[in-house]
N, C-alpha and C positions, 0 to 999 in steps of 0.2 A: 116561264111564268106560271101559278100556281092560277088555280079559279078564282074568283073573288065571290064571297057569296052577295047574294041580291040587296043584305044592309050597309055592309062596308059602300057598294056599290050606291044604295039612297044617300051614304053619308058624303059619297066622295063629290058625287054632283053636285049636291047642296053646295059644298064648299067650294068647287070651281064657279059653281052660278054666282054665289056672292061675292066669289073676290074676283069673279070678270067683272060685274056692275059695279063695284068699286074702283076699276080701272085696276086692278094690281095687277103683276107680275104674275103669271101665272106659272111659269116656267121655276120662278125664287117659289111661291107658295107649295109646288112639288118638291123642291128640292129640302126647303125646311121640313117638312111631313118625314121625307126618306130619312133626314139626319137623327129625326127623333125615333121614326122607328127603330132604325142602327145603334142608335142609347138603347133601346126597351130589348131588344135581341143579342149585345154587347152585356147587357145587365141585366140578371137575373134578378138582385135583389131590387131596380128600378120595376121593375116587370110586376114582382110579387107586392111593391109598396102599392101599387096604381092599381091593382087589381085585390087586391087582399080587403076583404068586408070588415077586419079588425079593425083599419085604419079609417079616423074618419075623412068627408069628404075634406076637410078643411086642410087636415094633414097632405091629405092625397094632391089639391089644388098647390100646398106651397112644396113639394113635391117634383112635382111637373113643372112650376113655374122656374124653380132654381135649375132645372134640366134645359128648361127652354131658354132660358136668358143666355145660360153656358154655350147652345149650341146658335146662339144668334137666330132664334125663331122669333118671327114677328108677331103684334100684338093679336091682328085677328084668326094667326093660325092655332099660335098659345091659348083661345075664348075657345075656338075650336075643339082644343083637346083636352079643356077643360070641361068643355060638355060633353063629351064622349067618356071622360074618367066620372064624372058625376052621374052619368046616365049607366055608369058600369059596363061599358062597351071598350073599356081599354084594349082589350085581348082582343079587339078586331084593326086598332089602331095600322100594324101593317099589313092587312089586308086594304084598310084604305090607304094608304099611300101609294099601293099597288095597283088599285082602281083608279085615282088622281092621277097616277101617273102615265094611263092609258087615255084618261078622257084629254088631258094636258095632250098628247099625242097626236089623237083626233085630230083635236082642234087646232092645232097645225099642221096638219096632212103628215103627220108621223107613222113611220111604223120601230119597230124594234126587231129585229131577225136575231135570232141565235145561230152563228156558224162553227159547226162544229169538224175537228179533223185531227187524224191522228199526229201529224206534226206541222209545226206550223207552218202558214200559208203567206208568200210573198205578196210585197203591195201592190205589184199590178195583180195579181191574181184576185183579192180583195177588192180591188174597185171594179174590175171589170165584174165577179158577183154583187155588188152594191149594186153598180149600173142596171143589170140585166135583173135584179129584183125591184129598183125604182120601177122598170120600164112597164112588168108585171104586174106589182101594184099599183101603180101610179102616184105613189106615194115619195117622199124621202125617206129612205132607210138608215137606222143606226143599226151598226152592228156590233152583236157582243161576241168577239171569238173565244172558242173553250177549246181546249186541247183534249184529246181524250183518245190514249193508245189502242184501248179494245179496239177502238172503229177498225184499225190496222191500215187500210187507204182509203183515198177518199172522203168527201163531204157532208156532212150533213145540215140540211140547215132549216130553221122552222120559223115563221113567219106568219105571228098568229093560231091559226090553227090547221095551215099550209104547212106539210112538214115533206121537206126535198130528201131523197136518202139516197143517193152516188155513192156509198162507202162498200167498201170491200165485203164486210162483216154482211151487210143488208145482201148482196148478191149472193153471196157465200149460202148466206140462211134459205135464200129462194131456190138455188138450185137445191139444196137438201130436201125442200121438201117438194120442189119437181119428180127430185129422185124416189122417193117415199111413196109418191102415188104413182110408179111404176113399176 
């Protein structure tokens, strides 16, 4: 996951604050955000309509609304991103989905780990690191595995800003430069 800078991050709260005390879904209000980001990073020319000063806001609002209706976004998240396209804050729009989708996280004792490895990893192998990353956070972990052959063997996995490195590659690199300073 990428930083989120400190507005995406005011904007994301706001919006988990209002639609917890609205009773909503918080879990659908993340999930709507991501789908609309996935149109504005899918589309180039959606991207450049919602941010482009040529267009006015009115343009911009039926814009986003016919994007929103499409991707089944509900009414106070579509107010949402119409104030954010009105405020000219579009270009931060997936960075807040990013931040929603952490603070939504939190607030059900979530984490996100990235497991990384050169070839893929079987399902008891998988849960028993689920398990043994719950046990360290104390959290529930979702895991996103990536494949990724440079590693060569071995795992890597990062968790927040815990980042585990077992891969071949990571021991390879240390004994080189063990070797280097002698």
């Amino acid at each position: 996951m990428a930083a989120t800078s400190a507005l995406a991050r005011r904007y994301a709260t706001a919006l988990v604050d209002a639609q917890f005390a609205a009773g909503a879904q918080l879990e659908e209000t993340a999930a709507e955000l991501e789908r609309f980001r996935d149109a504005i990073l899918a589309s180039s020319a959606l991207a450049e309509a919602l941010s482009n000063p040529v267009f006015s806001a009115m343009d911009k609002a039926k814009a986003l609304g016919a994007v929103a209706q499409k991707l089944g976004v509900s009414a106070p998240v579509q107010r949402f991103l119409t104030l954010m396209v009105e405020r000219d804050r579009s270009t931060e729009i997936p960075s807040v989905a990013e931040a929603v989708r952490i603070l939504v996280d939190q607030r059900a004792r979530r984490v996100q780990a990235v497991v990384e490895s050169a070839t893929p990893l079987g399902a008891d192998t998988l849960e028993s690191l689920k398990k043994a990353l719950e046990k360290r956070t104390g959290r529930h972990v979702e895991l996103e595995i990536r494949l990724d052959p440079s590693l060569l063997a071995g795992v890597r996995t990062s968790v927040g800003t815990l980042v585990l490195d077992g891969t071949l590659r990571s021991q390879l690199n240390q004994l080189k430069e063990t070797l280097n300073q002698v």
